[in-house]
C-alpha positions as CSV (number, residue, x, y, z in Angstrom):
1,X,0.0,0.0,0.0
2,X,1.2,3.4,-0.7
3,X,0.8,5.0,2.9
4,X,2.5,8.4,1.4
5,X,-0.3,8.8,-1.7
6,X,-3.3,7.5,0.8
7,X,-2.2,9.8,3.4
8,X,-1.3,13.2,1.4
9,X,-4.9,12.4,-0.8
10,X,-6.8,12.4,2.2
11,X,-5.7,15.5,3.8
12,X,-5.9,17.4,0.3
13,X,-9.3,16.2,0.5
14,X,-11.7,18.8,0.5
15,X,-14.0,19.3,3.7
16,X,-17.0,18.7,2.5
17,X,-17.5,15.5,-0.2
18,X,-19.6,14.5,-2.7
19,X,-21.7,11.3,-2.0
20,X,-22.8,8.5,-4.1
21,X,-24.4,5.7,-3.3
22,X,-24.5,2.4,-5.0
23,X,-27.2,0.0,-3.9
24,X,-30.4,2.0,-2.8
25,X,-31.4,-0.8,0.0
26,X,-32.3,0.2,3.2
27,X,-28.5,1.3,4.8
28,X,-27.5,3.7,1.8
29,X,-29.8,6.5,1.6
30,X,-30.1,6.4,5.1
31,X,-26.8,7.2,5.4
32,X,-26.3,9.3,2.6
33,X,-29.0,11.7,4.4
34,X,-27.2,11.7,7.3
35,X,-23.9,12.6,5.4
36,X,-26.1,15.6,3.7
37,X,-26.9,16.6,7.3
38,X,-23.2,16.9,8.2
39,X,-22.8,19.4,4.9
40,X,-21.8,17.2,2.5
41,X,-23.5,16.5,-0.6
42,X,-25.5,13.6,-2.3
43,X,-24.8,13.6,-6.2
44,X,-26.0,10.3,-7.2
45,X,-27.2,6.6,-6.0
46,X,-27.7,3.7,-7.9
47,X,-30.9,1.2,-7.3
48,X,-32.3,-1.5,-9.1
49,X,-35.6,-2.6,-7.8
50,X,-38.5,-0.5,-7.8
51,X,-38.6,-0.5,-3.9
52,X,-35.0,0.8,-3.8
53,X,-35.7,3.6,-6.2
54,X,-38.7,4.6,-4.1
55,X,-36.2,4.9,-0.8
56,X,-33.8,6.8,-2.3
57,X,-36.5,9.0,-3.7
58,X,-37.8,9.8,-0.3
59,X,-34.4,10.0,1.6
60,X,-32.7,12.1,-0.8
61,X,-34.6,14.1,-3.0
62,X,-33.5,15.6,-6.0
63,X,-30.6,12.9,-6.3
64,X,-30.7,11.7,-10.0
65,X,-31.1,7.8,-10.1
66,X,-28.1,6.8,-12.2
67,X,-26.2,3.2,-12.9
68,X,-23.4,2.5,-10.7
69,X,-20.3,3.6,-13.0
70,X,-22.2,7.2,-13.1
71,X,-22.2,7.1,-9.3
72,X,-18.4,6.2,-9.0
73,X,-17.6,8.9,-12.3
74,X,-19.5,11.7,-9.6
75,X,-18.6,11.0,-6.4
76,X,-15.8,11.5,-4.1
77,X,-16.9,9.4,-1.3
78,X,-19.2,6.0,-2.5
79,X,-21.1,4.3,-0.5
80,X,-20.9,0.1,-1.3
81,X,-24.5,-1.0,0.1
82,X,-25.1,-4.2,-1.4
83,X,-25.6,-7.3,0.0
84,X,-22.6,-9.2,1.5
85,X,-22.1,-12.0,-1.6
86,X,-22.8,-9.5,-3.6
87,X,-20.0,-7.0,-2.5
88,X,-16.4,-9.0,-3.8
89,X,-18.1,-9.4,-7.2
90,X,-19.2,-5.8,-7.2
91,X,-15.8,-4.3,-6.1
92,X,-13.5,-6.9,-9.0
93,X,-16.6,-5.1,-11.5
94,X,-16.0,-2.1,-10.6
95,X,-12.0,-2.1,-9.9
96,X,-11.7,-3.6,-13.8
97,X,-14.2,-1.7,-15.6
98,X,-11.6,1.3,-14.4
99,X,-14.8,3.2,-12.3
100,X,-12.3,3.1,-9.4
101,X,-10.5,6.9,-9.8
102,X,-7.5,7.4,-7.5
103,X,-8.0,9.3,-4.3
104,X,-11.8,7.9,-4.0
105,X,-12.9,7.1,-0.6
106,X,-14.4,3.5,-1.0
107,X,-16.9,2.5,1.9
108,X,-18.6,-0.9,2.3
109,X,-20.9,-0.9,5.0
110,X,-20.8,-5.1,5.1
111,X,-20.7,-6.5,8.8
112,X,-18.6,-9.7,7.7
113,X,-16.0,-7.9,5.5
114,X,-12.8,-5.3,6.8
115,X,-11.2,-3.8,4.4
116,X,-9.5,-6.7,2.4
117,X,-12.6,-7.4,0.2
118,X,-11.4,-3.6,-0.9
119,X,-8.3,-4.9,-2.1
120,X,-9.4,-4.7,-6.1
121,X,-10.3,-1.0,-5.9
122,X,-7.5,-0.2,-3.7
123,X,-5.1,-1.4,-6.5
124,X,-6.6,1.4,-8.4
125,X,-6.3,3.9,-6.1
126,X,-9.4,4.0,-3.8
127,X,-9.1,4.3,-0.3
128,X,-10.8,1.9,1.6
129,X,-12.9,1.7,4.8
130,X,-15.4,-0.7,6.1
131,X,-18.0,1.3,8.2
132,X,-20.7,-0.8,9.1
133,X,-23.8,0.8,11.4
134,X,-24.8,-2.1,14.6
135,X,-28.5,-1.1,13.7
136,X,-31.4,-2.3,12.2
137,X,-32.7,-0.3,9.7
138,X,-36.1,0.4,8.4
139,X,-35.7,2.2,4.5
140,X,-37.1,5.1,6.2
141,X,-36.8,8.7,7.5
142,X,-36.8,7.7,10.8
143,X,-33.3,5.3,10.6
144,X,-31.7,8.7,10.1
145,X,-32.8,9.4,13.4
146,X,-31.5,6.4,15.2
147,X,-28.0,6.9,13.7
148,X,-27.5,9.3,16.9
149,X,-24.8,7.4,19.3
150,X,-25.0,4.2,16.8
151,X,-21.9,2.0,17.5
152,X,-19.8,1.6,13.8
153,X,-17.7,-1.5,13.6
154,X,-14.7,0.8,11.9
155,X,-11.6,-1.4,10.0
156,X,-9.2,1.3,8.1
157,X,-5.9,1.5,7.4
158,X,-4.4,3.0,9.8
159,X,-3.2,6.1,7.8
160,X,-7.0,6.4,7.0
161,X,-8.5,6.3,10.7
162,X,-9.1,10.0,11.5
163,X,-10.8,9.9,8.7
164,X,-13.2,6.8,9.3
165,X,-13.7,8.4,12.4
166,X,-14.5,11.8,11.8
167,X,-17.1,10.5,9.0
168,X,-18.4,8.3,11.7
169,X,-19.2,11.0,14.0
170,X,-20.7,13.2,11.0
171,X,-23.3,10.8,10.5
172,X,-24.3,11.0,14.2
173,X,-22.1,7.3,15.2
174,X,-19.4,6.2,17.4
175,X,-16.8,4.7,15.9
176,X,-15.6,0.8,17.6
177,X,-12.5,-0.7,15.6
178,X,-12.7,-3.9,14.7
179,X,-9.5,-6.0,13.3
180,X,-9.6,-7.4,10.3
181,X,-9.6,-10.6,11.4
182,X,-12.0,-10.1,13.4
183,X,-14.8,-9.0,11.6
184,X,-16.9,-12.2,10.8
185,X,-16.9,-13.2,14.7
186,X,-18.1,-9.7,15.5
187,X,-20.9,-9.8,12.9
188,X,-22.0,-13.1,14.3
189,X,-22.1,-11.5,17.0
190,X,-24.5,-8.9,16.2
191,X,-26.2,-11.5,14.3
192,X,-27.1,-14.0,17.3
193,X,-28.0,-10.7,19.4
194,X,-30.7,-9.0,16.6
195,X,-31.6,-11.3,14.3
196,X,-32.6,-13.8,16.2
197,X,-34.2,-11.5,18.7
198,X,-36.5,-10.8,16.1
199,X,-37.1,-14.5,15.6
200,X,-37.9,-15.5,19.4
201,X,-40.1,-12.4,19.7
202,X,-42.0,-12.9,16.9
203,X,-42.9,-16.8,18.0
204,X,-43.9,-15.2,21.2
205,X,-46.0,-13.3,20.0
206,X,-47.3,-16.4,17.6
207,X,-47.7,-18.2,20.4
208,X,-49.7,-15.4,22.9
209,X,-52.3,-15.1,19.6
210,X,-52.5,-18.0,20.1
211,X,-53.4,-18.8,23.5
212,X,-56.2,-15.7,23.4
213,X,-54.0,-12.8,24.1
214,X,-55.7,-9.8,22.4
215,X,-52.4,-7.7,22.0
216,X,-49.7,-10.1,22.8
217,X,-47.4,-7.0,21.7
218,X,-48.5,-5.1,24.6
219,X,-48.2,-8.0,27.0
220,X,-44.4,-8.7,25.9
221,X,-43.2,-5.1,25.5
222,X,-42.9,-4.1,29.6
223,X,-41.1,-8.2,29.9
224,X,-38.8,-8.4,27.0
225,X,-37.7,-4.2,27.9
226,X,-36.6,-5.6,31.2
227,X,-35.2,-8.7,30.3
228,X,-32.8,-6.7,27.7
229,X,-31.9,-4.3,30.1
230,X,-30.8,-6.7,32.9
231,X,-28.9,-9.1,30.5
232,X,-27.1,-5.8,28.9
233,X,-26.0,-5.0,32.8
234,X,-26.1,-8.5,34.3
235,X,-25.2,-10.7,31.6
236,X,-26.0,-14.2,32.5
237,X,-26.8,-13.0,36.1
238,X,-30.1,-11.9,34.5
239,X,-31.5,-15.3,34.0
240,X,-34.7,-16.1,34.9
241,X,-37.4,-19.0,34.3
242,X,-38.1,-22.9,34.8
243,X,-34.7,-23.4,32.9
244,X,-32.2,-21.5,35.4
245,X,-34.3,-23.0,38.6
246,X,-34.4,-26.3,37.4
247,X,-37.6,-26.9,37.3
248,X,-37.8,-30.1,34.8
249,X,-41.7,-30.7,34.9
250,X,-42.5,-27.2,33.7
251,X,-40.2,-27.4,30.9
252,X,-41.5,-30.8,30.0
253,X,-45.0,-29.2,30.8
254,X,-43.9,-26.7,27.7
255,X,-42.7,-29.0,25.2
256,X,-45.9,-31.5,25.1
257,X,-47.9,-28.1,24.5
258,X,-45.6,-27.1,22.0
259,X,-46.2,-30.1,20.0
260,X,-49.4,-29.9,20.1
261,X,-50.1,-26.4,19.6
262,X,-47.3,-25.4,17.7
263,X,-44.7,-28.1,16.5
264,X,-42.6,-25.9,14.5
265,X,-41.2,-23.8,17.7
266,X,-40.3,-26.7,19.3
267,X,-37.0,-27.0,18.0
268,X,-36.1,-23.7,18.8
269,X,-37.5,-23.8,22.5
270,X,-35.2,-26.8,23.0
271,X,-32.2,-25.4,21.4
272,X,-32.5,-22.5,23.5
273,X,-33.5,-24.0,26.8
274,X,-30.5,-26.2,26.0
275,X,-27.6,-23.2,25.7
276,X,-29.8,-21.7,28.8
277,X,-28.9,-24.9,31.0
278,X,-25.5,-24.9,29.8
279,X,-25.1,-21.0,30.5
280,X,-27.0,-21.6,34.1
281,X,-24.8,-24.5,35.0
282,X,-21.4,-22.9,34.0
283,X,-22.1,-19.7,36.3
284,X,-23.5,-22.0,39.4
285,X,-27.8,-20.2,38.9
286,X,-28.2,-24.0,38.4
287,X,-26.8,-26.8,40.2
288,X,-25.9,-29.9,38.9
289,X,-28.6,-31.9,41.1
290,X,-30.9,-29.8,39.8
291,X,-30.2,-30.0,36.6
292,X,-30.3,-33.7,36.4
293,X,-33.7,-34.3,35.4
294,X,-33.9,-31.0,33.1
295,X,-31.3,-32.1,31.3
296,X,-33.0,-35.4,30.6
297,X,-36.6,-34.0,29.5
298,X,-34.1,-31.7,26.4
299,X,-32.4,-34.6,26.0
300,X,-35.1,-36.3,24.7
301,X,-37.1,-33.4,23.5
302,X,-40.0,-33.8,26.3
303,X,-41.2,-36.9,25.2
304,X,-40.4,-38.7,28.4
């Protein structure tokens, strides 16, 4: 890498950047907007579905709607906001097509990749950074809100980190640097902790509709805000439940209504009553006389 070129580009760089955007899902305008609320300037973003053309049109009015080669021929910053196995063939496109100008500021916004899947376009002179938000977003005007004290897994160069950080902060975030290396365990990470939130909460709310609970959305909200909160101060001192106390018939109790009632969250129940055991067990919540007889009803799924 030629630290000299990167690092006398970026500080000849003027203050305040023009933005494009390639791939109009729901991170890119978002942050584009944000960007354009820091001073700088969207010039173009790049969408192919009708949906995405409709979020860019709200989030940044005004921006044309151009292919992605016109983005990159415009801008001085891009913003990469395609889908993960998309991104590698999108950067090799771009890098040999010759889109890539020297002195670009290249940012992917993948949580799996640092800065390596840059390496095409850095041959040709981009500068790369990986600046991906830990938030769920929505593909609407309110995710511009929520960027406000958003943690940003950050991997630059280090020749390049003021300015990963200070575009971080302009978009509202705080920047957390993640190696290189370690950037698919931290988006696993993030993974495990929000997507599959969703997931549970959804089956329990399934499952409340199910058992007569008018607004079973209502009934979890007060629950699931404390049981978030705790775990986020106590970790696994937070657990609660028939798991963590032992208490084998309830959780057997469970399971032969499960199957009944709703056979396809079974699996899940006993995966994650499973890890909660384990997780009890290894900080002594649950001891291992207790956990004798729980361990057998998940062993074989209830059906004792």
């Amino acid at each position: 890498m030629n630290t000299h070129r990167i690092t006398e580009s970026a500080e000849s760089r003027p203050a305040r950047l023009a933005v494009g955007v390639v791939g109009a899902g729901r991170v890119g305008p978002a942050l584009a907007a944000a960007l354009r609320l820091a001073g700088h300037r969207p010039v173009a973003v790049s969408g192919v579905s009708e949906a995405s053309r409709r979020r860019a049109e709200a989030l940044l009015p005004g921006v044309p709607l151009v292919e992605p080669a016109e983005v990159m021929a415009r801008a001085d910053l891009v913003l990469l906001t395609v889908p993960d196995d998309v991104l590698p063939g999108l950067v090799a496109g771009l890098a040999e097509t010759g889109a890539v100008r020297p002195g670009q500021l290249l940012v992917h916004t993948s949580g799996r990749y640092g800065t390596a899947v840059l390496d095409p376009a850095l041959r040709a002179g981009a500068l790369p950074l990986a600046l991906h938000p830990a938030m769920t977003f929505t593909g609407t005007s309110v995710d511009v809100q929520r960027l406000a004290g958003c943690p940003f897994g950050v991997t630059a160069p280090e020749e390049l980190r003021l300015a990963a950080e200070a575009l971080v902060v302009e978009m509202g975030g705080e920047p957390e640097w993640i190696a290189e290396q370690a950037r698919p365990l931290y988006h696993a990470a993030l993974a495990i902790g929000s997507n599959h939130l969703v997931t549970l909460v959804a089956q329990a709310r399934e499952l409340l509709t199910a058992a007569g609970v008018a607004n079973p959305g209502r009934m979890l909200g007060p629950l699931l805000g404390a049981s978030l909160d705790n775990a986020l101060r106590s970790g696994d001192q937070a657990l609660t439940g028939p798991v963590a106390r032992g208490d084998a018939g309830t959780v057997a109790a469970h399971v032969a209504e499960l199957r009944k009632a709703a056979p396809q969250a079974v699996n899940s129940y006993l995966a994650m009553a499973r890890a909660t055991a384990d997780r009890a067990l290894a900080n002594g919540m649950l001891k291992a006389e207790q956990a004798e007889a729980l361990l057998g009803v998940l062993a074989d799924g209830g059906n004792a």
